[in-house]
N, C-alpha and C positions, 0 to 999 in steps of 0.2 A: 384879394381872393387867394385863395391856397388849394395845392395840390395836392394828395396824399401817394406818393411814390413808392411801388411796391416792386423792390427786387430781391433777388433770390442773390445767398451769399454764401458758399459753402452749406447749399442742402437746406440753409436756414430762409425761413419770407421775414423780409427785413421794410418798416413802413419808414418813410422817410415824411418829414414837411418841408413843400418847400412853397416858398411865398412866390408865389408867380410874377409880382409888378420886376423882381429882380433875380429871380431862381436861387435866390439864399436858400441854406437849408440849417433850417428853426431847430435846436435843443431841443429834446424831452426834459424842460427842468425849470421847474417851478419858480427859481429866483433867477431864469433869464426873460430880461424885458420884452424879449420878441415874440416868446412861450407864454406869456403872458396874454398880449396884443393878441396873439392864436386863440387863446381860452376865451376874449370877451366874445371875442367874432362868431367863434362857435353858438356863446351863450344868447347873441342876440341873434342868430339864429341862420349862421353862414352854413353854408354846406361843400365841404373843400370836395374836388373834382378826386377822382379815385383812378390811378395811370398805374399800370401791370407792365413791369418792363419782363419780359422773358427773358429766362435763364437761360443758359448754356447748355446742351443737351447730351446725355453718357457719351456720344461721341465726340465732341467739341472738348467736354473735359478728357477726356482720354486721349486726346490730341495732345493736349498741353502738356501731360505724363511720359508720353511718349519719348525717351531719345530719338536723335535726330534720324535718319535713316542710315546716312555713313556709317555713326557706329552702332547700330543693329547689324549693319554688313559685318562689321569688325567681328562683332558678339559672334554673328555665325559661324564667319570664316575659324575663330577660336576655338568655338565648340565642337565645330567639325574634327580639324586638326588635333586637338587636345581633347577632344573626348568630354569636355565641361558641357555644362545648360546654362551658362549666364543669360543666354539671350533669350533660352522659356522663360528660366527665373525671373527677368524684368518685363515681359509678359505678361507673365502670371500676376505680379506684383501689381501694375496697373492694373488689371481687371479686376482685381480685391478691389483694390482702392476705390475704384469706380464701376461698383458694378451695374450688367445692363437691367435696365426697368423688365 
């Protein structure tokens, strides 16, 4: 039997196959053997299981953008003193990148 695996990867829904008797995960490709062994099962009339792993949500990825806290302290302390925006700016920068739903 087989699985079909469905996780999200950078924004993208990404289907994976994996054979359940060992959790391999099967090629998309015609001259691999295992890809093959998938296509009879199919043909004789398998129906692989369908698993939705959930992705990471704007704030989990925004998490990971984020500099660490110390230096957002630094960025402030800078900006204040010096009169800069680095620590809007990387702010800012993160919420482009990852903007909210």
């Amino acid at each position: 039997m087989y699985t079909i695996r469905e996780i999200e990867i950078s924004g993208a829904l990404i289907s994976l196959i994996i054979r359940d008797s060992d959790q391999a995960c099967i090629p998309v490709d015609e001259g691999n053997a295992d890809y093959q062994i998938y296509q009879i099962w199919l043909e004789e009339g398998g129906k692989p299981y369908t698993e939705k792993v959930p992705g990471k949500d704007y704030k989990a990825r925004r998490a990971d953008l984020y500099a660490p806290i110390q230096d957002q302290l630094d960025m402030l302390y800078n900006d204040m003193t010096k009169g800069t925006t680095t620590w809007v700016d990387h702010i800012t920068s993160v919420k482009a990148a990852v903007p909210k739903p």
